[in-house]
Every structure is written in structure tokens, then in C-alpha cells.
MIDRENDREN-896808 format. One record per residue (C-alpha): x, y, z. Coordinates in nm, 2 decimals. Example, Ala and Ser with C-alpha at 12.3 -4.5 7.8 and 13.67 -1.06 7.14 Angstrom:
2
{atom {1.23,-0.45,0.78}},
{atom {1.37,-0.11,0.71}},
***
This chain:
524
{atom {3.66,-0.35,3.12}},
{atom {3.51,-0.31,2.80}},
{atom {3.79,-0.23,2.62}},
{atom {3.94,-0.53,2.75}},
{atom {3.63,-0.79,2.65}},
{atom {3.62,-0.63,2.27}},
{atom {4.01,-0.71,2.29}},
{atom {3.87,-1.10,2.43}},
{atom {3.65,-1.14,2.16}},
{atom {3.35,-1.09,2.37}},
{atom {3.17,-0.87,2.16}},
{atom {2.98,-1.07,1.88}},
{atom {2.70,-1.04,1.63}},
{atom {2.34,-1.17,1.70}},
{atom {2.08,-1.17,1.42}},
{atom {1.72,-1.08,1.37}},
{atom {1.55,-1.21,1.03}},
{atom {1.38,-1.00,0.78}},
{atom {1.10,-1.20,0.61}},
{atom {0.82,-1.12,0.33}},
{atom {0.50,-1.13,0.54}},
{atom {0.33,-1.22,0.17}},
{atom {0.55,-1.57,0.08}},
{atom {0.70,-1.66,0.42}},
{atom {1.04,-1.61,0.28}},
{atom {1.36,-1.52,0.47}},
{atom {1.46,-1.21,0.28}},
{atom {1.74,-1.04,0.50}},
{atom {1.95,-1.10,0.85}},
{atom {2.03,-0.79,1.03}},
{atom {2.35,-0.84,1.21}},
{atom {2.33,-0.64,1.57}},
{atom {2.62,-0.62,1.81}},
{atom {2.61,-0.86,2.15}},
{atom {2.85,-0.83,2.43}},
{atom {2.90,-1.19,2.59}},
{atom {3.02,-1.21,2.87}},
{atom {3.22,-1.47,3.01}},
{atom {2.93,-1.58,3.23}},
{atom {2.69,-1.59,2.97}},
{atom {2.51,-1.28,3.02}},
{atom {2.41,-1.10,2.71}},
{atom {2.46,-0.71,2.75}},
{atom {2.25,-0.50,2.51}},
{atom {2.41,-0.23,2.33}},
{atom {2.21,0.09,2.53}},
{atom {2.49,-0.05,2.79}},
{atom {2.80,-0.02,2.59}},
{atom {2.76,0.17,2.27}},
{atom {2.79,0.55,2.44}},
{atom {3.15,0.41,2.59}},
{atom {3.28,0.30,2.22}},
{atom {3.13,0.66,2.11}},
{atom {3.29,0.85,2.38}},
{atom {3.63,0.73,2.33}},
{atom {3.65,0.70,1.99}},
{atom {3.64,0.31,1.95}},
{atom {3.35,0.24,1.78}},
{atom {3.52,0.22,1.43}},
{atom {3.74,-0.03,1.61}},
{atom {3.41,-0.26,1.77}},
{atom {3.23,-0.19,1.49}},
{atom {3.50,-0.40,1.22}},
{atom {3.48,-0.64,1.47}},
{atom {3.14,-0.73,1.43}},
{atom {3.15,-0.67,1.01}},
{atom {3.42,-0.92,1.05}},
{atom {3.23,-1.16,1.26}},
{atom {2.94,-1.12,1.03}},
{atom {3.10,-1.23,0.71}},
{atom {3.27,-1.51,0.89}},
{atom {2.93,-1.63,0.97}},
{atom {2.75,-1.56,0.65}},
{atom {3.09,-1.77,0.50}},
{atom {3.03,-2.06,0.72}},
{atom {2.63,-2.08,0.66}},
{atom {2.71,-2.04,0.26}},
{atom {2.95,-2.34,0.29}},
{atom {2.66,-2.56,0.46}},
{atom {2.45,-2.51,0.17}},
{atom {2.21,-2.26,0.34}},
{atom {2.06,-1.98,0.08}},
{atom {2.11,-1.70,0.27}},
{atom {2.06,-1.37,0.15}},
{atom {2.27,-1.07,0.27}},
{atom {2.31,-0.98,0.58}},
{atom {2.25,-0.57,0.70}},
{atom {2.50,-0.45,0.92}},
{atom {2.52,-0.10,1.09}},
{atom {2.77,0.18,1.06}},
{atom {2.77,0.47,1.27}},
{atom {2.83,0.84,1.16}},
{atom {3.19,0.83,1.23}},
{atom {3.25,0.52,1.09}},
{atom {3.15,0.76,0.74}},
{atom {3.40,0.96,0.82}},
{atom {3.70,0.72,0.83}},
{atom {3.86,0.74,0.54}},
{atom {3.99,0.33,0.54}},
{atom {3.58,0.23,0.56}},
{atom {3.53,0.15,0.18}},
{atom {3.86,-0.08,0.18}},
{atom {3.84,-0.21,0.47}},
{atom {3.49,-0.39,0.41}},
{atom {3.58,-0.47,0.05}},
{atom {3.90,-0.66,0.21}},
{atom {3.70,-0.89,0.47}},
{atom {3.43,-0.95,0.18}},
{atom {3.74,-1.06,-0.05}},
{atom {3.88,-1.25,0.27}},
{atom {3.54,-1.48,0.33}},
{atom {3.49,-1.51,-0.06}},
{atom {3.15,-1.32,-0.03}},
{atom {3.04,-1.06,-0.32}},
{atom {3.01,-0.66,-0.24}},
{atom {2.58,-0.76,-0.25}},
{atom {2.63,-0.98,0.05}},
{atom {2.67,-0.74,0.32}},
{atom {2.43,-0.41,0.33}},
{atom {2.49,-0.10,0.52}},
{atom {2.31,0.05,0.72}},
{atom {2.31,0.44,0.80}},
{atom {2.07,0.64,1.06}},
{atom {1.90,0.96,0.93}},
{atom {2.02,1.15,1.18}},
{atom {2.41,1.13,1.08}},
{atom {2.27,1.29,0.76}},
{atom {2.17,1.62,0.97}},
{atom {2.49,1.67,1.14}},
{atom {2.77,1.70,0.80}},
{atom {2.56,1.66,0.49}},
{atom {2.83,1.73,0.28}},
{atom {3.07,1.45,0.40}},
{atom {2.84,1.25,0.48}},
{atom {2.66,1.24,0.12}},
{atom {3.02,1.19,-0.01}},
{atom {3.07,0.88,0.20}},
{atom {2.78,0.75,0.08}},
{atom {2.82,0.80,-0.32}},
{atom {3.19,0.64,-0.22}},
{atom {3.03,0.35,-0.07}},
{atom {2.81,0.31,-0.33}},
{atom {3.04,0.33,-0.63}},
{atom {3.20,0.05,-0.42}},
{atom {2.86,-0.22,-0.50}},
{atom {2.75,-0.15,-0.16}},
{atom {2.38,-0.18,-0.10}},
{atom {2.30,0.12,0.15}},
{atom {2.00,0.14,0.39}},
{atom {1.84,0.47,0.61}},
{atom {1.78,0.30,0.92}},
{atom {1.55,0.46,1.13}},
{atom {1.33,0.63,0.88}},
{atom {1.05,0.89,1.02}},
{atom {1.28,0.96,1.34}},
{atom {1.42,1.30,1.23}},
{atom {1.29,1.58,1.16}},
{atom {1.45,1.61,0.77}},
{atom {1.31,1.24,0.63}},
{atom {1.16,1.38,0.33}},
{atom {1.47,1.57,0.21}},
{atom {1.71,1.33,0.35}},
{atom {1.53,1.09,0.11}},
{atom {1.56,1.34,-0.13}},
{atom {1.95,1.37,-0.13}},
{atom {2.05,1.01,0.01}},
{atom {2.19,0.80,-0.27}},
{atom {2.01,0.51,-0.04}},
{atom {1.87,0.19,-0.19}},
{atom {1.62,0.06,0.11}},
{atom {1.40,0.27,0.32}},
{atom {1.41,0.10,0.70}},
{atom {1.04,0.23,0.86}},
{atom {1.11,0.35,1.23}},
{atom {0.97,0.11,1.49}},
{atom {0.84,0.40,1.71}},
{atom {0.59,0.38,1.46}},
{atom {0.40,0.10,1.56}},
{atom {0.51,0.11,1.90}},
{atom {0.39,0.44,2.04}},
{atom {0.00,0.49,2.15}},
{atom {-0.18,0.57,1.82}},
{atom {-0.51,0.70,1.99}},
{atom {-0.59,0.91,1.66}},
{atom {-0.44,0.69,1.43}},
{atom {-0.18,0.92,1.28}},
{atom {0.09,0.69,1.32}},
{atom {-0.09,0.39,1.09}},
{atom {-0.22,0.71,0.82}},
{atom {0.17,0.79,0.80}},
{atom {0.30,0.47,0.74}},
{atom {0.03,0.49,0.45}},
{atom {0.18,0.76,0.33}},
{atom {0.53,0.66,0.37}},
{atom {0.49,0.36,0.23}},
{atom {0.30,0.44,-0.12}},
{atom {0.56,0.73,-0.13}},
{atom {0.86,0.47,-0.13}},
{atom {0.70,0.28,-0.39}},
{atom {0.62,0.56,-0.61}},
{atom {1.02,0.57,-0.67}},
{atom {1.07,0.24,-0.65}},
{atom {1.24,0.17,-0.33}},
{atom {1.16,-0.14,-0.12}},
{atom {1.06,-0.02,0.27}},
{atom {1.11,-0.27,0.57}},
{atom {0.91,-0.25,0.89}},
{atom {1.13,-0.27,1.20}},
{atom {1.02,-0.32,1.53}},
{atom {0.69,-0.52,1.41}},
{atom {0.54,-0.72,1.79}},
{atom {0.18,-0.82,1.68}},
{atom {0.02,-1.03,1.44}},
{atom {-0.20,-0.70,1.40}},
{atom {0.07,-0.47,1.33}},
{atom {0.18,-0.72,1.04}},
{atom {-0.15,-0.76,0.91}},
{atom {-0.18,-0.39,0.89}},
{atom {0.16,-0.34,0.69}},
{atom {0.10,-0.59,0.43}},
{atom {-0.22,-0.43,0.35}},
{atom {-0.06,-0.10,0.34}},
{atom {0.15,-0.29,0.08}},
{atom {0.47,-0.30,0.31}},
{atom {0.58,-0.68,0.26}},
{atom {0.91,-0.68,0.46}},
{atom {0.95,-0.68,0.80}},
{atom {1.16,-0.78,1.12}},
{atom {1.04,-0.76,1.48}},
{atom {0.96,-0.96,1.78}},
{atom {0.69,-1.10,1.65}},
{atom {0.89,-1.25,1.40}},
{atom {1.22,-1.33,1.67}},
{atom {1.42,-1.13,1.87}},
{atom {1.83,-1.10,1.77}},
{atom {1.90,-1.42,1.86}},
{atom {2.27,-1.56,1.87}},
{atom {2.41,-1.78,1.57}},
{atom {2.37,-2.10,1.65}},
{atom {2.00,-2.01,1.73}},
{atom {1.96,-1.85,1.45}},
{atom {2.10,-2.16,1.24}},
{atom {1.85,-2.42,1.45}},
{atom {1.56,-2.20,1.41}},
{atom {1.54,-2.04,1.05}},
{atom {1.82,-2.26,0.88}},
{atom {1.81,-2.65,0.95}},
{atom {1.43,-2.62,1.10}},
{atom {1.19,-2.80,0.80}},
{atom {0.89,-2.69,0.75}},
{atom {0.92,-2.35,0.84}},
{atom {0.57,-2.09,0.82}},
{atom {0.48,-1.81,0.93}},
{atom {0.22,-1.92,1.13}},
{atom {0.50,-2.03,1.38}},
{atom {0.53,-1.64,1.51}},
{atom {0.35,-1.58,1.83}},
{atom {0.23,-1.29,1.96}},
{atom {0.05,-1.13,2.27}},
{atom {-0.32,-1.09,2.22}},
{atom {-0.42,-0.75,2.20}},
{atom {-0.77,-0.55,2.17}},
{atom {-0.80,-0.23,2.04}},
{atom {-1.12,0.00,1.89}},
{atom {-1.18,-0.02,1.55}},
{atom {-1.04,0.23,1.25}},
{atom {-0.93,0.14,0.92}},
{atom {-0.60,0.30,0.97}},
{atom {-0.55,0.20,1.36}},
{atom {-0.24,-0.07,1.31}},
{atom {-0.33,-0.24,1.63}},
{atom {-0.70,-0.24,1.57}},
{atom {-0.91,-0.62,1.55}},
{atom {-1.06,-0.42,1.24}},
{atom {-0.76,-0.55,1.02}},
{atom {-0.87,-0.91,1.14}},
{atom {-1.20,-0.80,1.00}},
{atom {-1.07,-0.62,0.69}},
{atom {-0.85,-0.91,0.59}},
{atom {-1.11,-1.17,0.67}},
{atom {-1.46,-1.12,0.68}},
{atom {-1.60,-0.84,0.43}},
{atom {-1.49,-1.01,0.10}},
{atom {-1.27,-0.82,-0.14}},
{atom {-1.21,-0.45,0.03}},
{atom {-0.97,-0.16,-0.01}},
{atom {-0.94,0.19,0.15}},
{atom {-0.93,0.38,-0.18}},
{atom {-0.85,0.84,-0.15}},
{atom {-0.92,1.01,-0.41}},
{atom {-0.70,1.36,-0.49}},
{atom {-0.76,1.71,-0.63}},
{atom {-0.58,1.56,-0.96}},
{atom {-0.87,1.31,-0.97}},
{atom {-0.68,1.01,-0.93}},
{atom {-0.79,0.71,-0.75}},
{atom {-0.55,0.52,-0.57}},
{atom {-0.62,0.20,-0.32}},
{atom {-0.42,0.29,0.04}},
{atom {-0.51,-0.08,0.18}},
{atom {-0.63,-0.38,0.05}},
{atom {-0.75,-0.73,0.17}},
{atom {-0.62,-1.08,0.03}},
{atom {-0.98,-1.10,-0.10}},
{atom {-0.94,-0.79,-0.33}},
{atom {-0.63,-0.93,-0.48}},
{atom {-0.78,-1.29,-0.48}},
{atom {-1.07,-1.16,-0.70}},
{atom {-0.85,-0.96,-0.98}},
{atom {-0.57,-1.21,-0.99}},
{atom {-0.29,-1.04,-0.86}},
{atom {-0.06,-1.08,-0.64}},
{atom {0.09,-0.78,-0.37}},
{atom {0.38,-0.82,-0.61}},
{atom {0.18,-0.78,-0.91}},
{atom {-0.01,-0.48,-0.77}},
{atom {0.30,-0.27,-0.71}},
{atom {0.40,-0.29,-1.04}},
{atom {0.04,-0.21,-1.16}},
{atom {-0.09,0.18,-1.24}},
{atom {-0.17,0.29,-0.92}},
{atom {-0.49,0.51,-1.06}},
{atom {-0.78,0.29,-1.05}},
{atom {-0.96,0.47,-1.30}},
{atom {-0.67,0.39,-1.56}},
{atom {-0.78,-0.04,-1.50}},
{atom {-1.18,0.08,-1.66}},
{atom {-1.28,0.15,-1.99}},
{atom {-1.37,0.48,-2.05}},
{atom {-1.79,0.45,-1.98}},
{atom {-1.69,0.22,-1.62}},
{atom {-1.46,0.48,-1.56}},
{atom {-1.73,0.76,-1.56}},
{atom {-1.92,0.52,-1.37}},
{atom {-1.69,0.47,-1.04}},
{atom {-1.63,0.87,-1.11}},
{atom {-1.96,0.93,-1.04}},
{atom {-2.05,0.68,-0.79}},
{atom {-1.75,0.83,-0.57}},
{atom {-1.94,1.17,-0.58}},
{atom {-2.31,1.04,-0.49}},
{atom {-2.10,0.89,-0.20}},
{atom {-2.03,1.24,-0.08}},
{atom {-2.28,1.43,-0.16}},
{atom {-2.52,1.16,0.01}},
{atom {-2.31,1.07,0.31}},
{atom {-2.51,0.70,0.15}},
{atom {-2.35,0.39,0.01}},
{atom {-2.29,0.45,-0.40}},
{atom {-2.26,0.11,-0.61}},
{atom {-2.21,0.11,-0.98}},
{atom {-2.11,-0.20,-1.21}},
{atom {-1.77,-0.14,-1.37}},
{atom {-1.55,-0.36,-1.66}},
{atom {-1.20,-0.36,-1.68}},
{atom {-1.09,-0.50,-2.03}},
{atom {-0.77,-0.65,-1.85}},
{atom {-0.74,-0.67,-1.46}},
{atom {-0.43,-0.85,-1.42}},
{atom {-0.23,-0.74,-1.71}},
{atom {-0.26,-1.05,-1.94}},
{atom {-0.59,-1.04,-2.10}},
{atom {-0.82,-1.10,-1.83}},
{atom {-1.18,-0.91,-1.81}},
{atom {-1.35,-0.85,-1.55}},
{atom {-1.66,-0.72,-1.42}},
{atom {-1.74,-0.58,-1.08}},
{atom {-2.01,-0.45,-0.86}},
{atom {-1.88,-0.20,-0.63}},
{atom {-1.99,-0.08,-0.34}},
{atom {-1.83,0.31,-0.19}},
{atom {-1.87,0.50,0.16}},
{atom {-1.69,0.83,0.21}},
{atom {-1.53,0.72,0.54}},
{atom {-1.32,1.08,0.57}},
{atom {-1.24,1.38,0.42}},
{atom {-0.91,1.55,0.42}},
{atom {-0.76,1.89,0.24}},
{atom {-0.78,1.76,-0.11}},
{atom {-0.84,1.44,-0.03}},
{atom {-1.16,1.21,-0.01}},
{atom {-1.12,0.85,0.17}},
{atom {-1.32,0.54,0.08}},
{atom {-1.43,0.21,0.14}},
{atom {-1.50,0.01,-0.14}},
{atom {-1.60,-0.33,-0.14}},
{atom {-1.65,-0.54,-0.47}},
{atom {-1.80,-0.84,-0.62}},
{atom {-1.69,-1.04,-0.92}},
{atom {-2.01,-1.06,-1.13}},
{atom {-1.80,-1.19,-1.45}},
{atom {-1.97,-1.48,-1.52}},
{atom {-2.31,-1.36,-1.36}},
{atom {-2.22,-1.10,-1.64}},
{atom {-2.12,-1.38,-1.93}},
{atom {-2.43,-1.60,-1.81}},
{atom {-2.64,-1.32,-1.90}},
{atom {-2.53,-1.22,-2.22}},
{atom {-2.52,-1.55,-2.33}},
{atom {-2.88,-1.56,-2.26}},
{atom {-2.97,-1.30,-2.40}},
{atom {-2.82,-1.37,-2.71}},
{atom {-3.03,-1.71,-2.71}},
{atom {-3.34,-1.56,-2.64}},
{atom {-3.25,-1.26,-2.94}},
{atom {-3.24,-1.63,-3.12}},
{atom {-3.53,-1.76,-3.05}},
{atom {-3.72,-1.45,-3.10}},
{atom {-3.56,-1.43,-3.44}},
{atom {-3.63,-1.82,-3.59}},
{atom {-4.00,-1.74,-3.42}},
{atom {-4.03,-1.44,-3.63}},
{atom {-3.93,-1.63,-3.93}},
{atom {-4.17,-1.90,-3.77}},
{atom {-4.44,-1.68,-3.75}},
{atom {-4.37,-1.53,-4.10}},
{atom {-4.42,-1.83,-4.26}},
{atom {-4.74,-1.94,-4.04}},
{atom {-4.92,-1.61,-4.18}},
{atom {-4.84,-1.72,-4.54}},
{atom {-4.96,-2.09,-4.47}},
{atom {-5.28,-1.94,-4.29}},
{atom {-5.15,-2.16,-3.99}},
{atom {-5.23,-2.13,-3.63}},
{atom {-5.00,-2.25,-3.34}},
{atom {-4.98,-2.24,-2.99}},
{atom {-4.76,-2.45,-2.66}},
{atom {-4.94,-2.54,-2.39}},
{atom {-4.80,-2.64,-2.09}},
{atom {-4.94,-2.96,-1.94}},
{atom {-4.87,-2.93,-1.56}},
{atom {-4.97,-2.54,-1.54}},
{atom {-5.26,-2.57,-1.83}},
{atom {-5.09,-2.22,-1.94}},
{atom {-5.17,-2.20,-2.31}},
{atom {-4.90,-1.98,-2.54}},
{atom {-5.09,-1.86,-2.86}},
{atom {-4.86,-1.73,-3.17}},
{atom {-4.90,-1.41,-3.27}},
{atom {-5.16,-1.50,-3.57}},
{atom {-5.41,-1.61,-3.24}},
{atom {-5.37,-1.31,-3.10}},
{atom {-5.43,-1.07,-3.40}},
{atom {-5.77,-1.30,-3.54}},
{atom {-5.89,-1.46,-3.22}},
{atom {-5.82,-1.22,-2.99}},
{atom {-5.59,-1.42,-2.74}},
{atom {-5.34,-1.28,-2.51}},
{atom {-5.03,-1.34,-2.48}},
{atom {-5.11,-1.58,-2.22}},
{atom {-5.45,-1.79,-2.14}},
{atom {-5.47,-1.96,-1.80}},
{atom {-5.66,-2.26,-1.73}},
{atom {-5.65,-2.37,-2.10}},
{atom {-5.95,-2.50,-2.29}},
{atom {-6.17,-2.33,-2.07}},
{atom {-6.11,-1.95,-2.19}},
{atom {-6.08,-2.08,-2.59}},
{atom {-6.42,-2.30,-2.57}},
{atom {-6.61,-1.97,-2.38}},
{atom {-6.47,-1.74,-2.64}},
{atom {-6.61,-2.02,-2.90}},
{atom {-6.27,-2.06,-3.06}},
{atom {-6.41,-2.46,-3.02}},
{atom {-6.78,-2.43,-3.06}},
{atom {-6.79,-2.79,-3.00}},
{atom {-6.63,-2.77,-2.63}},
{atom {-6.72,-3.11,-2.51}},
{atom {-6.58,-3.29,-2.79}},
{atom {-6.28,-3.03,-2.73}},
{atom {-6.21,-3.14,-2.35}},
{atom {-6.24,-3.47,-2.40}},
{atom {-5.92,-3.42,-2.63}},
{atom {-5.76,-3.23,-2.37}},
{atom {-5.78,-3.50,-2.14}},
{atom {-5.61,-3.69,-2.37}},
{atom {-5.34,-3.49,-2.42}},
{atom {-5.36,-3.44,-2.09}},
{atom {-5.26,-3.84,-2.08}},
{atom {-4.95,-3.83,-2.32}},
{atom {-5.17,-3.84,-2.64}},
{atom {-5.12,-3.72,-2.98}},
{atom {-5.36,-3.59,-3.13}},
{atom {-5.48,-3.56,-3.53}},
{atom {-5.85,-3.45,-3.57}},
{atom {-6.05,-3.25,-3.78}},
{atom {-6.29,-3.00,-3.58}},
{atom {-6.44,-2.68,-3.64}},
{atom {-6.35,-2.39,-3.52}},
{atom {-6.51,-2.01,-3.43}},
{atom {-6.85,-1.94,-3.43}},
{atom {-6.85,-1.98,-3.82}},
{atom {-6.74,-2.35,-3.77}},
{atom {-6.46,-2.36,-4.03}},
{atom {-6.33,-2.71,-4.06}},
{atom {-5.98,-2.70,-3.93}},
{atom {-5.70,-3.01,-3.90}},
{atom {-5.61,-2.99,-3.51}},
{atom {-5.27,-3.18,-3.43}},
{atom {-5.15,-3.18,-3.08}},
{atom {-4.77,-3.37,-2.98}},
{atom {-4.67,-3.45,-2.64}},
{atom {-4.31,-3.40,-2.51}},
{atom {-4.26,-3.55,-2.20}},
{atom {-3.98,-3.44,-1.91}},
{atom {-3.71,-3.66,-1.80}},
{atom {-3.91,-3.86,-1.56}},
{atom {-4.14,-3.99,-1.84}},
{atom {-4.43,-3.83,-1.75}},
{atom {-4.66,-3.56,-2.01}},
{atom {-4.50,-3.20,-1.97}},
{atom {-4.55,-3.01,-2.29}},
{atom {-4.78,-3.02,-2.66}},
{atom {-4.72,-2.83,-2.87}},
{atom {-5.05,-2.78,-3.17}},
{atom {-5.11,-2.62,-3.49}},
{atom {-5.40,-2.60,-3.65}},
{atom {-5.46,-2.59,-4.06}},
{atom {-5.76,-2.49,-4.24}},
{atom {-5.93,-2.79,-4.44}},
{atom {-5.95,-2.65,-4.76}},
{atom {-5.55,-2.58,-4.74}},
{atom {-5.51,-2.97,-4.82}},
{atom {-5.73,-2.97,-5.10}},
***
């Protein structure tokens, strides 16, 4: 019966869409065999596949659905739709047919498609069963162009070697991953791991089986970007697949739908409502470990964090993935030593840190940081670190500082030049009655630095012996008056020239005088 509905045509692709969680963007079909009956009714390959296996015909269904594949890919091309390639799987003993390199190369030539348009996917597990052939069909296929993918990654026993050996060019994250109850969160801390490993070497890693909103949340902060799962759609025939992803306008990511789903909190629990939280709510945050080498590396981060340093999760993998290497050398003593009051304390450590050029072009930045050990591993400390861009609180202050260094230096030269005139100044503030005296009314009259409720204070320290005569030019000033008297001042009543001038704020009314007062006998 089955034999006789692959020989009908019956069997046929259906495909499931790869996307960048990041942009939106359709980045890959997967290509997964349907049988369709006559009736209709799609039968899944769990129901089939062990029959083609058995009886040595899965070679035979297998070019079927390559063929199918590229006819399809063909046909979407020729409508104008920018598809990119299209994964399809080959089984372990398709690897060992010896017609398998030509035979794709001829359908590729047949459909006018290049070797790049049709990646293959292999299962770890064939790797474990003849690693010598099967490495030599895969250094065959690729000398061929062919773009080769380790489908179920994590599910054996040998990843990390396989990996090792494999001449593979995409890493496909097993689905059991996410799927499976992740009580103690090991399953989200490998992923981590897995996924900062395939970057170290440069190889892109896609998520499959991805079925929440959570669980894609989760991976892009991980820094996985690609993924496929029902969240996204389920392998859906051609012609849905055209209607859906292809001809539909307007197409977002916010069109996936999911079941809702609540979980406890931990920063590496994949189907936890902390990811809404991390990605949402606490500003710009990472999950930083730190290693017996002393390197500081960010696990997770937030939109926020990236936001705030200008980068995209593009720009970031591409980046040096020691943090310290982003500081100069003091900031990087700094965060060094703010990580280790974080353990030693078991208390939240802050410490303000520049980095001469965050995003790679030229950009500085300045941050307050705030770290909490959150767990402790052999050889490995894990924090949270939240920060704030204090750049131009940082700028604003320097600049100010550098006006009042200013200031202070044209009133020294002020002053300077007040001592050799024999002059005396002071500001006094109209609405406060605060009086400012220069530093020469400090040293001979014995001011402070600041004299409330101004005349009062001068008049009882008989600065102005004559202190009704002086309040009654207060009031004046008081009014918006200038003033030019001669008065005597101290008890020794030295003639002096007294000049007040009003300044007035920007409704009009008195705000500021500003006075000097000369000695008589310095006009004569």
C-alpha cells in the first residue's frame, strides 16, 4: 500500500519556515515528507518512515521528495518570491549510496537552482554508527557546494566530538530541549552553553521545535536568532505555505500565537514569565559568568542592554565576548572589583565604568552598573548586572565643572586685581537678602563666605556706621535702584564711593546687585 502510493505520487513535501526571531525575516524552509492520501488525510512520517527503512526504499522516497522540493523552490523563484534555500533531510543510508552526490547535483541542474539552494540535513546519530564512511560522505558532499546541517543536535550521546569531526556548516538545536519538564533548569543552562559554544567557532545554531512566545524570548537572549517551531507554523502544505508566508503583505512576527503558559521564575528557566520580565521591565540587563581565566562573558541579554550600547544581536556576536576587553584599563579594575564585593558580600556591588568605544565606531560610553552573584558553579561565578547610561549625566558634569574651574579662575584674576586697586566687592541676592563678600571682605572685615539677612549683620559689625542711612539704600536697591553714594565705612569712618547695579530676571522684576566699594582718596 505504501509502496504503491509513493509509486502514485502520494508522498509529497510540506514545509515549516525558519525565521530570525531579531528582524522578522524568513531565513530558511525545511522541507518534511507528507503522505497524501487520496482522501485527503495527511499521514505523518512516525507512520511510514520505519516501512521505507525496513525494506530498503527510503533512498527511493527520499529523491522523491528532493525532487519535489526543487520543483517547488523552481516554481516560487519564477513568481518572483525571494526564497532562500530550502533544508531537506537525508537519512544514514542515503550516505551510503554511492549515486547521492550526482544525483542531487542533477535535479538542482534540472530546476536551474545553484548547489546553495538546497541544504542537507544529517542526524547525529548516523555519525555513531560508521564514522568512517559516514565522515567521507560528508567531505564528498561537501566538496560538491552542499551546505550540510546536524539535525538533531544534543540527542546523542557523542555531540561534542561529533561536532568536533563533522565537516557540518549549521548546528540544528534538538527540540527535546525546550520541550521536556525543566524543573531545575538544566535544559535552558545547556542551551546557554551550546549556543555560545557554536558561536565561538563561528557556526549559526537553529532552534527546532520552538511552541511559546517564552521559549523564543528565551533563545534570542541566549543569542540564538533562528528558529522554527509551532509557534512559528506547523509543516504546512505548499500552497499554504505560498498564501501564508509568500503573497501575505504585511507579514510580523507578532502574527505567531501561542498557548499561555505560567511557570516559576529563574533566569535560565526557558518557559519562565521571568524572560517577560528580563526582556521588559528591569532596563538594560544581562546574565554575565565569570571563569577561572577571569573572563567576563554576557550568557543573556535584554533588548534594553543592546538598545543602550548601540548594537545590534548581530553586532554583538561579532564583538569580543570578554567584557572586560570593552573598558579602559582603570573601569576595568573597577567592574573586576565590583564582581568580587558581590561575592564576598552576598550584597549588590555598583561601580561607574567607561568604555572608549561601545559599538565599535567611536562611541563612548559611560555606565553605572549594578552586580548580584545569582550562582556559583566549579570555576564559574554567575551575575546579574543591570546598567545605566550616565553619558551625558557624565558630559553635563564635566562641562560644568570646567565652567565653574572658569569662573573660579577670571575671579581669581578678579580678585587679584581688586587687592591692587584697594577695592571691595560683593553680590547680593535680592530675593534671599544672601550677601556674597569677595575674598578682600573676608580677610579685612571679617565676613564669611556667606552673610544672611544682608545689611543687618554688616551695619551690627559697623562695616556701615551710619546704618540708617545704609537701609534706606537697601530699600532702594531693594526697588530696582542704582546706586552711587559716598558713605563711610568701619568704625574709623573712611569715606568710601559705594555703587550698587541691579540686574533684573526675565519677568522684569529686581533679582541681583552686584556693589563695589572704592576708597575716596583713590580718585584723588
Amino acid at each position: 500500500m505504501k509502496l504503491q502510493a509513493l509509486r502514485e505520487g502520494q508522498f509529497v513535501p510540506f514545509f515549516q519556515p525558519q525565521f530570525n526571531y531579531v528582524t522578522g525575516a524568513l531565513t530558511g524552509i525545511e522541507a518534511l515528507a507528507r503522505w497524501v492520501k487520496q482522501d485527503g488525510t495527511v499521514v505523518y512520517p512516525k507512520e511510514f518512515i520505519s516501512y521505507f527503512e525496513d525494506n530498503g526504499l527510503i533512498y527511493d522516497l527520499d529523491k522523491c521528495i528532493w525532487e519535489k522540493t526543487c520543483i517547488q523552490l523552481a516554481n516560487w523563484r519564477s513568481k518572483g518570491y525571494a526564497i532562500p534555500s530550502v533544508s531537506v533531510n537525508v537519512s544514514r543510508r542515503d550516505l551510503y549510496n554511492d549515486e547521492l552526490p550526482g544525483f542531487l547535483c542533477s535535479i538542482l541542474d534540472k530546476y536551474g537552482l545553484d548547489v546553495t539552494s538546497l541544504h542537507l540535513e544529517v542526524t547525529e546519530s548516523a555519525y555513531t554508527e560508521n564514522t568512517t564512511q559516514f565522515l567521507k560522505a560528508l567531505e564528498l558532499l561537501k566538496a560538491h557546494g552542499f551546505i550540510m546541517e546536524m539535525d538533531d543536535f544534543g540527542s546523542g550521546y557523542s555531540s561534542l566530538c561529533a561536532l568536533k569531526d563533522m565537516p557540518v556548516d549549521v548546528i540544528k538545536l534538538d527540540g527535546d530541549f525546550l520541550s521536556k519538564d525543566d524543573s531545575s533548569s538544566r535544559c535552558g543552562k545547556i542551551i546557554t552553553a551550546v549556543v555560545y559554544m557554536a558561536h565561538s567557532i563561528d557556526m549559526p545554531v537553529i532552534a527546532e521545535g520552538v511552541e511559546t512566545k517564552e521559549e523564543a524570548d528565551f533563545l534570542k537572549t541566549v543569542g540564538c536568532r533562528f528558529m522554527q517551531g509551532y509557534y512559528f507554523s506547523k509543516p504546512v502544505s505548499a500552497k499554504d505555505f505560498e498564501e501564508t508566508f509568500l503573497s501575505k503583505v504585511g507579514f510580523e512576527m507578532n502574527d505567531f500565537h501561542d498557548a499561555e503558559r505560567h511557570d516559576r521564575i529563574d533566569f535560565f528557566d526557558l518557559n519562565s514569565q521571568n524572560t517577560l520580565i528580563f526582556n521588559s521591565f528591569v532596563g538594560g540587563a544581562a546574565i554575565i559568568t565569570r571563569g577561572q581565566n577571569g573572563k567576563v562573558r554576557a550568557v543573556r541579554l535584554n533588548d534594553m542592554f543592546l538598545k543602550l550600547v548601540g548594537l545590534s544581536r548581530e553586532d554583538w556576536a561579532c564583538r569580543d565576548q570578554n567584557l572586560l576587553e570593552w573598558f579602559d584599563g582603570p573601569s576595568a579594575a573597577l567592574f573586576s572589583n565590583a564582581l568580587d564585593s558581590a561575592i564576598v558580600t552576598g550584597e549588590e556591588a555598583s561601580c561607574i565604568t567607561f568604555s572608549p568605544d561601545v559599538d565599535g565606531r567611536g562611541r563612548e560610553f559611560w555606565s553605572h552598573n549594578r552586580l548580584r552573584l545569582i550562582a556559583q558553579k566549579v570555576g564559574l561565578d554567575v551575575f546579574y548586572l543591570n546598567i545605566e547610561d550616565i553619558t551625558e549625566r557624565v558630559r553635563l558634569s564635566r562641562r560644568n565643572q570646567n565652567l565653574l574651574k572658569a569662573i573660579e579662575e577670571r575671579e581669581d584674576i578678579f580678585m587679584n586685581a581688586a587687592e591692587q586697586v584697594n577695592m571691595f566687592f560683593w553680590k547680593y541676592d535680592i530675593k534671599t537678602k544672601d550677601m556674597y563678600p569677595c575674598s578682600r571682605c573676608q580677610k579685612y572685615l571679617d565676613l564669611p563666605k556667606l552673610v544672611r539677612n544682608y545689611p543687618k549683620p554688616a551695619i551690627d559689625m559697623c562695616i556701615f556706621p551710619e546704618g540708617e542711612h545704609y537701609i534706606d539704600i537697601m530699600k532702594r536697591v531693594d526697588n530696582g535702584e542704582d546706586i552711587d553714594e559716598v558713605m563711610p565705612l568701619t568704625s574709623e569712618r573712611v569715606p568710601f564711593r559705594v555703587r550698587y547695579t541691579v540686574r533684573r530676571d526675565a519677568d522684569g522684576n529686581p533679582s541681583v546687585a552686584y556693589a563695589t566699594a572704592l576708597p575716596i582718596d583713590d580718585f584723588s
